[in-house]
OpenMM code with the backbone's topology and positions (N, CA, C; nanometers):
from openmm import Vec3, app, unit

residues = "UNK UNK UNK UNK UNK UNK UNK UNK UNK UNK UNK UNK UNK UNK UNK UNK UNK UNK UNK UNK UNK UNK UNK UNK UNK UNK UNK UNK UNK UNK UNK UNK UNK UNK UNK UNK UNK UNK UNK UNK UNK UNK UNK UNK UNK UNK UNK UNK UNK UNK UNK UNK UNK UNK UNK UNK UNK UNK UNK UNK UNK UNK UNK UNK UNK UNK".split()
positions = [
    Vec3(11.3146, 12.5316, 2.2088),
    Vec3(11.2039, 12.4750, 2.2835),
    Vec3(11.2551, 12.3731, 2.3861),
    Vec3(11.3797, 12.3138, 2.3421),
    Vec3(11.3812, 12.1855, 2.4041),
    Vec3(11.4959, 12.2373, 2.5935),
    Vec3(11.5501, 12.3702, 2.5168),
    Vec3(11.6096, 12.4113, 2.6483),
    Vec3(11.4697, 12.4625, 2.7181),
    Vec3(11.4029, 12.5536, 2.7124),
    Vec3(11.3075, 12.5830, 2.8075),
    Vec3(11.2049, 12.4671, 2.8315),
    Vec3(11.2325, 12.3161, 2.8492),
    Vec3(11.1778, 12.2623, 2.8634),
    Vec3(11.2545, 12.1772, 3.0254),
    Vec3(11.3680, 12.1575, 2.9683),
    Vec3(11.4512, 12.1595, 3.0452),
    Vec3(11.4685, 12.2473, 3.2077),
    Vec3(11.4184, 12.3819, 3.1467),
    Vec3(11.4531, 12.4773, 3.2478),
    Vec3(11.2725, 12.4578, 3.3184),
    Vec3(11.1808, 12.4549, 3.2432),
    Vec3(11.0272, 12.4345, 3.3215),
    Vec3(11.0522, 12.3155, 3.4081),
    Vec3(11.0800, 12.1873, 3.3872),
    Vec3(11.0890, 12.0943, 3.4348),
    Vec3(11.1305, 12.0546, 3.5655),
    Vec3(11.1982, 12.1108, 3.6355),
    Vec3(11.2584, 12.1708, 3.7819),
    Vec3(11.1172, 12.1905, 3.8429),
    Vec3(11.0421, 12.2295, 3.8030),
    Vec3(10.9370, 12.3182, 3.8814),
    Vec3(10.8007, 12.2719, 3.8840),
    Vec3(10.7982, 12.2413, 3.7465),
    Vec3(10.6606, 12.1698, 3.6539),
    Vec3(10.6590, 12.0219, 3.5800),
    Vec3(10.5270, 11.9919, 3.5895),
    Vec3(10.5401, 11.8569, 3.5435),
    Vec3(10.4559, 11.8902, 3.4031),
    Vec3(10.5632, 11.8335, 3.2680),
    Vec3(10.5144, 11.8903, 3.1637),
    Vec3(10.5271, 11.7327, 3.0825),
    Vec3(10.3646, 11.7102, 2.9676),
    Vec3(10.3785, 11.6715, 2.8935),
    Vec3(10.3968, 11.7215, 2.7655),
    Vec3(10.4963, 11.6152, 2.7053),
    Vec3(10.4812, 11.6453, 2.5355),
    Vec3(10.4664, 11.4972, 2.4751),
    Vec3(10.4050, 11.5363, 2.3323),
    Vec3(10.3128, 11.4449, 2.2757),
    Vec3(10.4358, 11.4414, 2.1310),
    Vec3(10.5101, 11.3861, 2.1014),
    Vec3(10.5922, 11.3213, 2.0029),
    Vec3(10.5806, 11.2514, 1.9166),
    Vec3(10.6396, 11.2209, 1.7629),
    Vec3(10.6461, 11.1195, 1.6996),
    Vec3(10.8245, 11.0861, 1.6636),
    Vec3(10.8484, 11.2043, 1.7453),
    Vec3(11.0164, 11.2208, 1.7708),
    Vec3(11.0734, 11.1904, 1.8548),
    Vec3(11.1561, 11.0317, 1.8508),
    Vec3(11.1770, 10.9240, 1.9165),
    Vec3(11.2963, 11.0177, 1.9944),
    Vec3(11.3974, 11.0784, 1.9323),
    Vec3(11.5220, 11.1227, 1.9699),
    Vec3(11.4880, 11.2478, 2.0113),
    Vec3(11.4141, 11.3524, 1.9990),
    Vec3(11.3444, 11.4680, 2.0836),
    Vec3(11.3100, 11.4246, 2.2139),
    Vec3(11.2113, 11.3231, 2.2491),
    Vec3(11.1312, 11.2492, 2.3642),
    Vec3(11.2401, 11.1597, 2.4580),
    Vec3(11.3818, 11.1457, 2.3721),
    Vec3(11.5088, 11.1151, 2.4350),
    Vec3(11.5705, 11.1431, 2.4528),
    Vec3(11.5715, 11.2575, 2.4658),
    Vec3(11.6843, 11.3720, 2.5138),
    Vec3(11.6004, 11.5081, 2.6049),
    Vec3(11.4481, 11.5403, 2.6465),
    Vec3(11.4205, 11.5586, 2.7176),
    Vec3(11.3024, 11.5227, 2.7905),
    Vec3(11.2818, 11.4064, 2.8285),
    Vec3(11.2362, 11.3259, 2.9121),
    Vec3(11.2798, 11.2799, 3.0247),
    Vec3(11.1834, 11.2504, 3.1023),
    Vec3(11.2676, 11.1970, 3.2396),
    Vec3(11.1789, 11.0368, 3.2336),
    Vec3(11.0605, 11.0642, 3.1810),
    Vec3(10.9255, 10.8893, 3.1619),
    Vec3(10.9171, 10.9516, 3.0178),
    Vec3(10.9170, 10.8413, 2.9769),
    Vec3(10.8384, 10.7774, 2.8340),
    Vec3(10.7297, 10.6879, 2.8246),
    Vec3(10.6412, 10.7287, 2.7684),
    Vec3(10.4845, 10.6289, 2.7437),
    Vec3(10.5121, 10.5964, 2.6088),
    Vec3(10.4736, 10.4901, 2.5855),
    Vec3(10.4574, 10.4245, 2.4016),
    Vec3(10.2895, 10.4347, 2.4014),
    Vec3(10.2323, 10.4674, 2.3429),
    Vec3(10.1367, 10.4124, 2.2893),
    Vec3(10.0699, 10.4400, 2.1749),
    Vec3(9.9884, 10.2976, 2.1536),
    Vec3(9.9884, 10.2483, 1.9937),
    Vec3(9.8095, 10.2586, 1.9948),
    Vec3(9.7727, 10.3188, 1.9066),
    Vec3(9.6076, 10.3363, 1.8487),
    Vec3(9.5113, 10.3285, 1.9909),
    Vec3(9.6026, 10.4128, 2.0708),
    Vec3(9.5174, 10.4885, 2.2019),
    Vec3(9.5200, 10.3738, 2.3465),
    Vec3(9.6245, 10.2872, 2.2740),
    Vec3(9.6397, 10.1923, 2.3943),
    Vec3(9.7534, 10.2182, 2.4686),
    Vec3(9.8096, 10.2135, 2.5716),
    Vec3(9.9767, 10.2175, 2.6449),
    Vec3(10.0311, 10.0755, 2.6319),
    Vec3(10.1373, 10.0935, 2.5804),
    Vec3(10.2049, 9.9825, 2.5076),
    Vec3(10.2838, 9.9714, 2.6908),
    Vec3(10.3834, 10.0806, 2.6983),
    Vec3(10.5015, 10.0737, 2.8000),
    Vec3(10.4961, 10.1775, 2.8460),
    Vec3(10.5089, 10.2326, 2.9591),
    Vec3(10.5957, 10.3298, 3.0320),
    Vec3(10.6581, 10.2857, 3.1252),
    Vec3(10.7741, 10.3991, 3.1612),
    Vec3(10.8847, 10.3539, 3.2483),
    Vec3(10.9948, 10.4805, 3.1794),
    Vec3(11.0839, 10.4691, 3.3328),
    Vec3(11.2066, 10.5621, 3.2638),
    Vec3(11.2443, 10.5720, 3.1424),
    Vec3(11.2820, 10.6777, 3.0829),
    Vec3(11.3180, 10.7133, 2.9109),
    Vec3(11.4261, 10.5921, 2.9140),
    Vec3(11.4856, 10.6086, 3.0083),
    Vec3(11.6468, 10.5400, 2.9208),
    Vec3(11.6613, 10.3681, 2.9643),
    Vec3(11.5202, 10.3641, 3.0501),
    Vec3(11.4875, 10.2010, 3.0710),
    Vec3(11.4208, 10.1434, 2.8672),
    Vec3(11.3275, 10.2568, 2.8785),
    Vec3(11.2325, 10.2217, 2.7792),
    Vec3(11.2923, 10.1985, 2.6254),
    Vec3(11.4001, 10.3149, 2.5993),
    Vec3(11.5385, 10.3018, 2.4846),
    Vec3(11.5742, 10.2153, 2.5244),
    Vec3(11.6938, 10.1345, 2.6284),
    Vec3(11.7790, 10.0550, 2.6116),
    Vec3(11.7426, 9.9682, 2.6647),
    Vec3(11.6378, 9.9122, 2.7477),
    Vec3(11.5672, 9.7849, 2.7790),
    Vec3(11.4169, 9.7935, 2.7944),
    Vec3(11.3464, 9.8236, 2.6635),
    Vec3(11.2412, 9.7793, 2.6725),
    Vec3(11.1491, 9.6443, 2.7099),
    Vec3(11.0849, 9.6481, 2.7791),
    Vec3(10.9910, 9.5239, 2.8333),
    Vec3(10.9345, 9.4305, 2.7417),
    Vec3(10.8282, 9.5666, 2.6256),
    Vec3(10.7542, 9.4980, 2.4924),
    Vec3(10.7887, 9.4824, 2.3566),
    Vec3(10.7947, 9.4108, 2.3036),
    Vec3(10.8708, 9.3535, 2.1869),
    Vec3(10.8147, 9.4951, 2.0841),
    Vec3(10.6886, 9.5310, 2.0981),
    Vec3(10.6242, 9.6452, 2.0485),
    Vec3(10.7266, 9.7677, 2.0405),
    Vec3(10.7512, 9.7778, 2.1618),
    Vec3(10.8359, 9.9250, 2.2122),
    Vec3(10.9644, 9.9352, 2.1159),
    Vec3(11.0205, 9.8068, 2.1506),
    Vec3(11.1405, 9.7962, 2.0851),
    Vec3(11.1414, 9.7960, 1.9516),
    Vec3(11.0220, 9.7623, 1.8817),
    Vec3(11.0584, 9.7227, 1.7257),
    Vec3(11.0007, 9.8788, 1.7432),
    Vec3(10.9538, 9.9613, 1.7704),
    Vec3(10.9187, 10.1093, 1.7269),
    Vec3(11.0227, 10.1841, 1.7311),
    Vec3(11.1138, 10.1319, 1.8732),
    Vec3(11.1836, 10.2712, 1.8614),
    Vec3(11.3412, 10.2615, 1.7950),
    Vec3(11.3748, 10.1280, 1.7586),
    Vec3(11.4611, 10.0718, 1.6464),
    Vec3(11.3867, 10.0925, 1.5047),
    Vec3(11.3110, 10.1046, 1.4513),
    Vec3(11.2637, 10.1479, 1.3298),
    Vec3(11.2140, 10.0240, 1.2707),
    Vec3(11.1554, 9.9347, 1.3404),
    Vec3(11.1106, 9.7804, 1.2780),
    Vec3(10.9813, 9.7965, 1.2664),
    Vec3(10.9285, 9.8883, 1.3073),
    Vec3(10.7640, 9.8911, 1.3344),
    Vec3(10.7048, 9.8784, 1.1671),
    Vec3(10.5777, 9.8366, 1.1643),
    Vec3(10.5051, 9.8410, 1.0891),
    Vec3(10.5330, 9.7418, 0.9526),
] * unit.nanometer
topology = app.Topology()
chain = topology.addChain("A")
for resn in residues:
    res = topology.addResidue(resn, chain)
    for name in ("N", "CA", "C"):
        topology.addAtom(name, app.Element.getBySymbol(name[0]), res)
């Protein structure tokens, strides 16, 4: 799935809906967080992994959440 996503993506603008932090990071180009229907963050995938803005983002996608 994740290669023909890759290969649509050239052409098409495709969402996917995740709870798979490392799926959504390896084919993404934007990442959205959001938490009980609110948008926490978006911004580039590899802004949002390695310098997130919201303390939220970060404790989710390090495994601190909840």
């Amino acid at each position: 799935v994740e290669e023909l996503v890759h290969e649509l993506k050239r052409d098409y603008t495709i969402a996917i809906v995740t709870h798979n932090m490392q799926q959504a990071a390896r084919v993404s180009d934007y990442t959205a967080y959001m938490y009980l229907g609110e948008l926490i963050e978006f911004g580039a995938t590899e802004e949002l992994f390695f310098k997130p803005k919201r303390k939220e983002t970060e404790d989710y996608i390090t495994g601190r959440f909840g």
